[in-house]
Each structure stands twice: as structure tokens, then as C-alpha cells.
Backbone as ProteinMPNN parsed JSONL, in Angstrom:
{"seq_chain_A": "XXXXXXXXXXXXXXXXXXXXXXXXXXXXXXXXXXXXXXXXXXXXXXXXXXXXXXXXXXXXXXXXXXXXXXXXXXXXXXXXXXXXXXXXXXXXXXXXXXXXXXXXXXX", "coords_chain_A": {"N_chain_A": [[0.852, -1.165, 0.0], [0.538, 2.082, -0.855], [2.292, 4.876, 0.616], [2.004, 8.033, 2.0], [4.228, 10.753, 2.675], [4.633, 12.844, 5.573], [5.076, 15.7, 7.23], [5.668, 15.981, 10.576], [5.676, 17.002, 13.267], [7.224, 16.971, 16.236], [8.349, 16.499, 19.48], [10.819, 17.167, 21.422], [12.549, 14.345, 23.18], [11.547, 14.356, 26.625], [14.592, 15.46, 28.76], [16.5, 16.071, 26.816], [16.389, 17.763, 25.61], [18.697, 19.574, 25.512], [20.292, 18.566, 23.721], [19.237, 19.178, 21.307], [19.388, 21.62, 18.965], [16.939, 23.675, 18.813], [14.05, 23.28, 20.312], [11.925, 21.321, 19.085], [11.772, 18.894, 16.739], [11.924, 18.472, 13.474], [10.453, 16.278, 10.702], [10.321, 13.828, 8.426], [7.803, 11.938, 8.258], [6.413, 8.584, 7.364], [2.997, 7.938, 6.33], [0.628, 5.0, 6.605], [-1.967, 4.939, 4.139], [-5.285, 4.185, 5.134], [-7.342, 2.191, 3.343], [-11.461, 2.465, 3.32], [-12.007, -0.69, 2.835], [-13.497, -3.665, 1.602], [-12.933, -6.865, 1.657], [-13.407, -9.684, -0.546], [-14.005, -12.094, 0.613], [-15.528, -10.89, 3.099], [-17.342, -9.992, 1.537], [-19.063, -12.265, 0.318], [-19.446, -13.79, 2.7], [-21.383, -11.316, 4.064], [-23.695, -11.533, 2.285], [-24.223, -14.117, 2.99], [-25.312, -13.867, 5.091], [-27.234, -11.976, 5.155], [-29.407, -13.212, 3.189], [-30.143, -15.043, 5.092], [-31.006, -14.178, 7.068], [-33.274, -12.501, 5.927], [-34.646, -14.799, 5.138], [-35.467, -15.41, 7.467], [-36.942, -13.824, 8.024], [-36.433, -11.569, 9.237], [-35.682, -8.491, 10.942], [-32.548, -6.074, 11.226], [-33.055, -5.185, 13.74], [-34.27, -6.789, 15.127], [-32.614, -8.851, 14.946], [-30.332, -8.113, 16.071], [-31.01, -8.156, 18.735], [-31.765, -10.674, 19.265], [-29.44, -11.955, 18.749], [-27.611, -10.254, 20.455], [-26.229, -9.135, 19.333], [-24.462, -5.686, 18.659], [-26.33, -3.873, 16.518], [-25.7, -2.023, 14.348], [-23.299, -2.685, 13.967], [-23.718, -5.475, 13.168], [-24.911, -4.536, 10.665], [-22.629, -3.517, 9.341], [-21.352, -6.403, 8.961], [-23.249, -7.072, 7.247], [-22.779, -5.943, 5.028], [-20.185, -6.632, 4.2], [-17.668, -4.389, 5.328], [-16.904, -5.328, 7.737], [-15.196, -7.726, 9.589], [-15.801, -10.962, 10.921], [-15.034, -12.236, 14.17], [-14.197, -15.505, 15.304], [-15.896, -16.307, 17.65], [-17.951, -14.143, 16.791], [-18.708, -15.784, 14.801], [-19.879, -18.096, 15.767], [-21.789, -17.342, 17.481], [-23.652, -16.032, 15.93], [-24.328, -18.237, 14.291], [-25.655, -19.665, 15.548], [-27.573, -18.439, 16.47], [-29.251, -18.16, 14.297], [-29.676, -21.166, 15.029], [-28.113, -23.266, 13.741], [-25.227, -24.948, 12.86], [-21.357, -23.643, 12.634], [-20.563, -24.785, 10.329], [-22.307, -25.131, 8.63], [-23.926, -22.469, 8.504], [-21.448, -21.21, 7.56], [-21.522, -22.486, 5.086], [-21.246, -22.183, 1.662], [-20.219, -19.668, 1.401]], "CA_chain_A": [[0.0, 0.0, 0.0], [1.401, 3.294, -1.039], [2.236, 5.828, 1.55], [1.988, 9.114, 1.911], [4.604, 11.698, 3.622], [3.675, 13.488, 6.061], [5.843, 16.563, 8.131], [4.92, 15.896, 11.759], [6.556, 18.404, 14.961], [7.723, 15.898, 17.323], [9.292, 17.165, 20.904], [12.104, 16.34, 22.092], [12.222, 13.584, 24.789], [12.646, 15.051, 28.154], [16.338, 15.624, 29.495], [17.217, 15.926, 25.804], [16.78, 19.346, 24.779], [19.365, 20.707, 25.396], [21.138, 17.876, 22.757], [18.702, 19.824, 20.029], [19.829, 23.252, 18.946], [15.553, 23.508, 18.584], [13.294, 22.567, 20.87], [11.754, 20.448, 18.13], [13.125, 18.173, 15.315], [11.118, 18.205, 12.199], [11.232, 14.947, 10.208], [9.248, 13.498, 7.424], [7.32, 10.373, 8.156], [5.398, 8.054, 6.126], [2.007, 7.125, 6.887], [0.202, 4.155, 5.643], [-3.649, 5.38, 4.017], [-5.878, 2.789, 4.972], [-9.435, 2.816, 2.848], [-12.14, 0.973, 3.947], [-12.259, -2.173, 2.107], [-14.089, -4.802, 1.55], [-12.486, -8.485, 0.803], [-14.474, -10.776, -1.386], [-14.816, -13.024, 1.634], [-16.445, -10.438, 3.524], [-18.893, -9.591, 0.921], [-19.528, -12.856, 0.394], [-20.039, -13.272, 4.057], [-22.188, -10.072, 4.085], [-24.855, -11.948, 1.139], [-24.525, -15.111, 3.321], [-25.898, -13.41, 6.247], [-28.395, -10.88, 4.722], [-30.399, -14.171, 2.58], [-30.421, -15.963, 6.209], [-31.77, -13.034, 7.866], [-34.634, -12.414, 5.174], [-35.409, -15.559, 4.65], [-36.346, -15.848, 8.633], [-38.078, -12.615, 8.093], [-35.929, -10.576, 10.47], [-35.044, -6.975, 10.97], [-31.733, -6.007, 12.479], [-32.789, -4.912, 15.003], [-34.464, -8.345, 15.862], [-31.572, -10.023, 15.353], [-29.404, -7.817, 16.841], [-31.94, -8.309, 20.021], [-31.787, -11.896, 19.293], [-28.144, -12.201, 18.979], [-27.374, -9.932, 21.153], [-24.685, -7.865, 19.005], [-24.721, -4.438, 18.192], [-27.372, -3.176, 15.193], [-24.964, -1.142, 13.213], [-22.062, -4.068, 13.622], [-24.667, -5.89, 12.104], [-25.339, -3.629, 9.527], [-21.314, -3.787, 8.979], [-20.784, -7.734, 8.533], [-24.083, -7.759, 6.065], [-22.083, -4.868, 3.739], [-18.649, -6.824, 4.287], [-16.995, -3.657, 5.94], [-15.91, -5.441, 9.05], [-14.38, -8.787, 9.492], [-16.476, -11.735, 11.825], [-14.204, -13.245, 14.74], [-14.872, -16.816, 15.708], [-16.651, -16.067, 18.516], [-18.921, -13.793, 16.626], [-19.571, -16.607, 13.779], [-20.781, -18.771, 16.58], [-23.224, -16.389, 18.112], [-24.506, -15.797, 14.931], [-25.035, -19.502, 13.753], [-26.695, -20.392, 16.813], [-29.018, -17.735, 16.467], [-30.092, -19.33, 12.905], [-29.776, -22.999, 14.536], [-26.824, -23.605, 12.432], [-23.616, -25.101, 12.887], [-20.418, -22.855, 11.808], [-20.082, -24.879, 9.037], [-23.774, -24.644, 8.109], [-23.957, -21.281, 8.251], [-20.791, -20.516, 6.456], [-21.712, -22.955, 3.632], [-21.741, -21.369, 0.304], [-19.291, -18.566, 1.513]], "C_chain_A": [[0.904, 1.235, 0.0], [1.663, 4.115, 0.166], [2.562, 7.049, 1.329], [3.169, 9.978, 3.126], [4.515, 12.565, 3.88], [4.777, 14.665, 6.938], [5.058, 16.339, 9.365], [6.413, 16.975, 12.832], [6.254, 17.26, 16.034], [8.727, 16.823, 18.624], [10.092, 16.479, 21.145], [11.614, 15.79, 23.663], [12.408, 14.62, 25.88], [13.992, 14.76, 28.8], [17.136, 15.824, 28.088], [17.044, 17.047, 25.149], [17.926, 20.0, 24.517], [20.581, 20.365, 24.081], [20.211, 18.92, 20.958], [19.062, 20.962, 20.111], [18.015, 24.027, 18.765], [15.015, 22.85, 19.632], [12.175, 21.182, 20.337], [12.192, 20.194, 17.015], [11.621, 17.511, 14.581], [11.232, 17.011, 11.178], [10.123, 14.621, 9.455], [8.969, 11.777, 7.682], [6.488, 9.834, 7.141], [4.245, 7.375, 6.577], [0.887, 6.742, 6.206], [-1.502, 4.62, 5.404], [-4.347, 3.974, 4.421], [-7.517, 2.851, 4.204], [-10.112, 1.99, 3.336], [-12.552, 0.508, 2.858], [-12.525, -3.062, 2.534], [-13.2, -6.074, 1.103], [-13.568, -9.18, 0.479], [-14.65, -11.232, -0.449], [-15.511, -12.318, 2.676], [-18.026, -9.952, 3.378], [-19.607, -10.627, 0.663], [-20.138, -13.681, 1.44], [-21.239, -12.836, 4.728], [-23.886, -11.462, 3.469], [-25.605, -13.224, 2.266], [-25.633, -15.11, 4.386], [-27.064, -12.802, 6.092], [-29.332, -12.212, 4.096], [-31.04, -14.529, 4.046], [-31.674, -15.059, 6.697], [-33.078, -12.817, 6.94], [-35.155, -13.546, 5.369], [-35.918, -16.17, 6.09], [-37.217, -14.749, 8.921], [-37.497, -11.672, 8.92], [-35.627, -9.343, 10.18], [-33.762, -7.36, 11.434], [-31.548, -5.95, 12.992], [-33.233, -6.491, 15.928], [-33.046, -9.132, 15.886], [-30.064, -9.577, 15.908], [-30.306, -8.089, 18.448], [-31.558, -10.32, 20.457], [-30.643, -12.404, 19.972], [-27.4, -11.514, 19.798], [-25.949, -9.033, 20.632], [-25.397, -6.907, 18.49], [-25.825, -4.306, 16.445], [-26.353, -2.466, 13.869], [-23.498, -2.188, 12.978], [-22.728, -5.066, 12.984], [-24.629, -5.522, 10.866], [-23.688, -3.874, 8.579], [-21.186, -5.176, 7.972], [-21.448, -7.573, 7.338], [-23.408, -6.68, 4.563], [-21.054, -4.997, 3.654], [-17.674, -5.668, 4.621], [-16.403, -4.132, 6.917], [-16.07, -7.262, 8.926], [-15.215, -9.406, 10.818], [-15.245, -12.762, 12.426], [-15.226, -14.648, 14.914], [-16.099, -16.513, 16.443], [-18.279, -15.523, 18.052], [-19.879, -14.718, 15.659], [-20.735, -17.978, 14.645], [-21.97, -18.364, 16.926], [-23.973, -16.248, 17.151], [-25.471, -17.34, 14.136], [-26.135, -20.16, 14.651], [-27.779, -19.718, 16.73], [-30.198, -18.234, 15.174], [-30.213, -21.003, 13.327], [-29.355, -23.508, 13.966], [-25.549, -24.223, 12.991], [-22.984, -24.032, 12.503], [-20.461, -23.004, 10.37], [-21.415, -24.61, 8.309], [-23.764, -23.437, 7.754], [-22.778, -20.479, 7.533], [-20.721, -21.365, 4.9], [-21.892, -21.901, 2.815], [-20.408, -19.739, 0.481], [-18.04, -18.836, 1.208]], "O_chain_A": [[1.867, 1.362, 0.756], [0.798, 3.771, 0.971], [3.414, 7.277, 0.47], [2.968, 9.832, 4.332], [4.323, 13.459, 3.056], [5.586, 13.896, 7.457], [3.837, 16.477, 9.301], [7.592, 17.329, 12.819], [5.177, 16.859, 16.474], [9.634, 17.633, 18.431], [10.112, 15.249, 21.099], [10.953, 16.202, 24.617], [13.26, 15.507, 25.945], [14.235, 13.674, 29.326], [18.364, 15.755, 28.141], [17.61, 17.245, 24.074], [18.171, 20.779, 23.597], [21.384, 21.148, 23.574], [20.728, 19.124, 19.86], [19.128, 21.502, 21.215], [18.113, 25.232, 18.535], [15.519, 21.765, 19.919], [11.757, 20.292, 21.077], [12.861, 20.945, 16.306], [10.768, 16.671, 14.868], [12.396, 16.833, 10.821], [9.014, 15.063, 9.754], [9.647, 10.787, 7.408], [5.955, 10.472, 6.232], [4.368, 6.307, 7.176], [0.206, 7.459, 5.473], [-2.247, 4.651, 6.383], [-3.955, 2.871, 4.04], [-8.522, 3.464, 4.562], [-9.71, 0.913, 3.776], [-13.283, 1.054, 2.031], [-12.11, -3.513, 3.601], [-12.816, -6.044, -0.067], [-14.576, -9.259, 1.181], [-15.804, -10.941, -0.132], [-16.23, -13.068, 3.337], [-19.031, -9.713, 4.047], [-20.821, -10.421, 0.664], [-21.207, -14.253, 1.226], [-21.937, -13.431, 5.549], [-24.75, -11.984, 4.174], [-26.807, -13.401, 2.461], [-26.528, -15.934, 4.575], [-27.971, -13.062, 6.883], [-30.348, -12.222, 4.791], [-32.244, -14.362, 4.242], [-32.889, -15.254, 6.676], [-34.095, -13.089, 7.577], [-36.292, -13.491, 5.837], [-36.623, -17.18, 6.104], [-38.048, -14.702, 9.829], [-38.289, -10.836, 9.355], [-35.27, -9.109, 9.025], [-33.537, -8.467, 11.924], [-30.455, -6.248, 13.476], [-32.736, -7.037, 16.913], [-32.6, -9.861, 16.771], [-29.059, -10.256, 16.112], [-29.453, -8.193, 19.329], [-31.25, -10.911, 21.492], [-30.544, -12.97, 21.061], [-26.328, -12.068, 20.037], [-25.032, -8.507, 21.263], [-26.523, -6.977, 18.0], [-25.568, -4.945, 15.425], [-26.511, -2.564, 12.652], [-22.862, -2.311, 11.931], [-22.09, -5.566, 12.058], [-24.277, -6.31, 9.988], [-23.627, -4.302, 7.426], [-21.004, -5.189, 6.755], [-20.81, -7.772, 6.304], [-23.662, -6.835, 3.369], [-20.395, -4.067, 3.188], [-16.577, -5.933, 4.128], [-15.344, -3.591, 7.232], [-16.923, -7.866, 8.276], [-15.392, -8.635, 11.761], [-14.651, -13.646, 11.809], [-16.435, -14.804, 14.746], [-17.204, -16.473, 15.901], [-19.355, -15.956, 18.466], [-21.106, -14.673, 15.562], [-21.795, -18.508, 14.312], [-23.036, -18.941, 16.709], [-25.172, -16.328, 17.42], [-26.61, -17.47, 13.687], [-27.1, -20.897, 14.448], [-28.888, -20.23, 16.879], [-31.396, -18.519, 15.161], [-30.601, -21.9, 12.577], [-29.956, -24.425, 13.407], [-24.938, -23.478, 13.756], [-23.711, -23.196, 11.966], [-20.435, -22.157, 9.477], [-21.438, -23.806, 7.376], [-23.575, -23.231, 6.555], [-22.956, -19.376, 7.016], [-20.098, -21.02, 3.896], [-22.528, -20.884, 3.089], [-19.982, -19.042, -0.441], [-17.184, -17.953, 1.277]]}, "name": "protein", "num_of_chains": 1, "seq": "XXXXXXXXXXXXXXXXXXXXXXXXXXXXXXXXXXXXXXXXXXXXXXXXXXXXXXXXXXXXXXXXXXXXXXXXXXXXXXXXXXXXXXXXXXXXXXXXXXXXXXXXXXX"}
């Protein structure tokens, strides 16, 4: 990923001023852009989750009620923006009555 440099004003440690002829030392760093992206396996993920969820008729908010995770982290997984730990693929299959592997079939 490309990076961009950036001028940042950094202080000198403490007890070390007096080694700078400046009280600060100017220096060009490089810092990495990050965009938000999607990976194919999130979006496909996302689809896996959003069919389930219709096809039990649910809102998000029900099944954030259900499942007991956040509404808008919800909203996340089903638009592949954010990445599902273990933990959360469990909570989620159970809430469909699913195995892991059940519920990530087809993904």
C-alpha cells in the first residue's frame, strides 16, 4: 500500500533538549492510508448473512436483540466492511440454529 509523507513536529524527549539546537526536530514520516475495504470473503459473508436473515423474516434490530450484538455491527458484517471473529460466527449460527459450518456454507 502506497504511503503518503507526512511533516509531523515531534518534541524532544525530556532531558534531551538541550542535545537539540531547537526545541523540536522536524522529520518526514510516512504514513500508511488505509481505505475501507471490503475483501471478497467479507462480501460474500455479508450476502450469506443478509439471505439468512430475510429468509427468517428478520429486521436487524431483531436479530441484533436476538443475537445480542450491536445493530450497526450488524449492519457492517451484512455490507462486508468489518471482518467476523470466531466467537462472533458462533453467536450468529446459533441464532439461525446452524452449525459454523452450516452457516458458512456457500461462503
Amino acid at each position: 500500500m502506497p504511503g503518503v509523507a507526512k511533516t509531523v513536529l515531534l518534541t524532544a524527549p525530556s532531558g534531551m533538549a538541550s542535545t537539540y539546537k531547537t526545541p523540536f526536530v522536524y522529520r518526514q514520516i510516512t504514513v500508511q492510508q488505509r481505505k475501507k475495504s471490503s475483501s471478497q470473503l467479507n462480501v460474500r459473508f455479508g450476502k450469506r448473512l443478509g439471505s439468512l436473515r430475510k429468509e427468517k423474516g428478520w429486521s436487524f434490530t431483531y436479530l441484533s436483540e436476538y443475537s445480542g450484538l450491536d445493530t450497526a455491527f450488524l449492519h457492517f458484517l451484512e455490507h462486508g466492511t468489518k471482518e467476523p471473529c470466531l466467537n462472533t460466527l458462533d453467536i450468529l449460527a446459533k441464532s439461525f440454529d446452524l452449525s459454523i459450518s452450516e452457516f458458512m456454507k456457500g461462503v
